[in-house]
N, C-alpha and C positions, 0 to 999 in steps of 0.2 A: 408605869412606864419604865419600860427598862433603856437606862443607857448605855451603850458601849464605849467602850476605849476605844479610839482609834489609835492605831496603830502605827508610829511615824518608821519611816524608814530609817535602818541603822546609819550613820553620818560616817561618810568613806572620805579621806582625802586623797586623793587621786597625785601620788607622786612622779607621776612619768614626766609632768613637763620639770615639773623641778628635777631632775634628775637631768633633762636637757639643758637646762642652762648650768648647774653645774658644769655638765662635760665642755660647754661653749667657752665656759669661764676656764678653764683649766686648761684648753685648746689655746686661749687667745695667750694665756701667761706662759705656754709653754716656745708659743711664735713669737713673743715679744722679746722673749726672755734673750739677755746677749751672755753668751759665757767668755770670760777673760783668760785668751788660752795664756799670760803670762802673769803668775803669782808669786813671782818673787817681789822682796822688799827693795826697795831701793833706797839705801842709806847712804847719805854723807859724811861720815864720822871722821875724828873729832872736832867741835866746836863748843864752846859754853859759855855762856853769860855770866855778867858779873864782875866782880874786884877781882884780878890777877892776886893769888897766895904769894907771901913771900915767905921762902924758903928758910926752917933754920939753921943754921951753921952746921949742927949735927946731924943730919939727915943722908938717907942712902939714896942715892939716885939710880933706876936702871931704867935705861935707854933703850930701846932695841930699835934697831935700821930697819926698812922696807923687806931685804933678807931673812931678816929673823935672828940677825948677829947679835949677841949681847954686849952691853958696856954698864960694865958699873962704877959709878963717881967719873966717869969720861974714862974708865980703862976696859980695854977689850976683855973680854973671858972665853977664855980657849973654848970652851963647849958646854954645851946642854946640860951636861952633867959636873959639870965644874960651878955652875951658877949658885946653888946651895952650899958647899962650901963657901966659898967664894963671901957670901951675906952670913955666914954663920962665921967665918974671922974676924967682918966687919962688928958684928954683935955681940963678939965675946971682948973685943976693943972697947967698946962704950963701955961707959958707967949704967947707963937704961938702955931699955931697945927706941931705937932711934926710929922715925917714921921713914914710910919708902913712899918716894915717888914714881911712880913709873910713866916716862915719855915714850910712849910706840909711835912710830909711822902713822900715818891712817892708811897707808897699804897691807901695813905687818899681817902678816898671816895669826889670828884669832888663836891656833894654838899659840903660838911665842907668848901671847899675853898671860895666858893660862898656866904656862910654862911659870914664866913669871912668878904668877902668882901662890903656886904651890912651891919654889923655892922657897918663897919670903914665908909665906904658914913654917915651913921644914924647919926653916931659921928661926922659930920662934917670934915671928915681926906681926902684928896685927893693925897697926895703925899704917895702912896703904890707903894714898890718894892718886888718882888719874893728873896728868898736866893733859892740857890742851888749849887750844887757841883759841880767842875770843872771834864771837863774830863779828862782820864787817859791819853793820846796822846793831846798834844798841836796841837794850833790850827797853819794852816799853815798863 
């Protein structure tokens, strides 16, 4: 008695309907989907939490107004480019380099800060801290 093998048919998965519910699926996220036509940030700076620093004696303050005006220790500075001087008299005064404060506006225009900030590098100053105002709700 001879037996044979039967023969099964090769096992096919049949991708068309998957392939329809993908497209359904990607159709319904593409309809659902909301895009935000405005991506800017909206920041309210400055505010900080915490103990108010007191200042010490020896310290350089620069200020800058909503303008973009410098004042350093509460005295105006003629300009932009007088500002590094200007910290680099103060630092050759000291005995050490003295720490900078710098109070901006929260209007100031972003270079002034910056401005700022590479004066005091120029001067040789590394120990810079921000002032700013506590907020109205303490911090938990």
């Amino acid at each position: 008695m001879t037996l044979r093998q039967r023969r099964r048919p090769p096992v096919e998965i049949n991708i068309a309907p998957l392939l329809d519910v993908v497209f359904l699926l990607l159709i319904f996220f593409m309809v659902s989907t909301t895009f935000k036509e405005e991506t800017r940030l909206q920041l309210q700076l400055p505010t900080a939490a915490g103990d108010p620093v007191t200042t010490p004696p020896t310290v350089i303050r620069i200020s800058i107004d909503h303008n973009g005006q410098f004042f350093v220790n509460d005295q105006s500075v003629t300009s932009q480019q007088a500002l590094p001087q200007t910290l680099l008299t103060l630092v050759n005064a000291a005995t050490a380099p003295p720490p900078v404060v710098i109070q901006a506006d929260a209007r100031t225009p972003h270079q002034a800060v910056i401005t700022a900030l590479e004066a005091a590098r120029h001067a040789g100053l590394s120990r810079i801290a921000f002032a700013a105002t506590a907020p109205d709700h303490p911090a938990p």
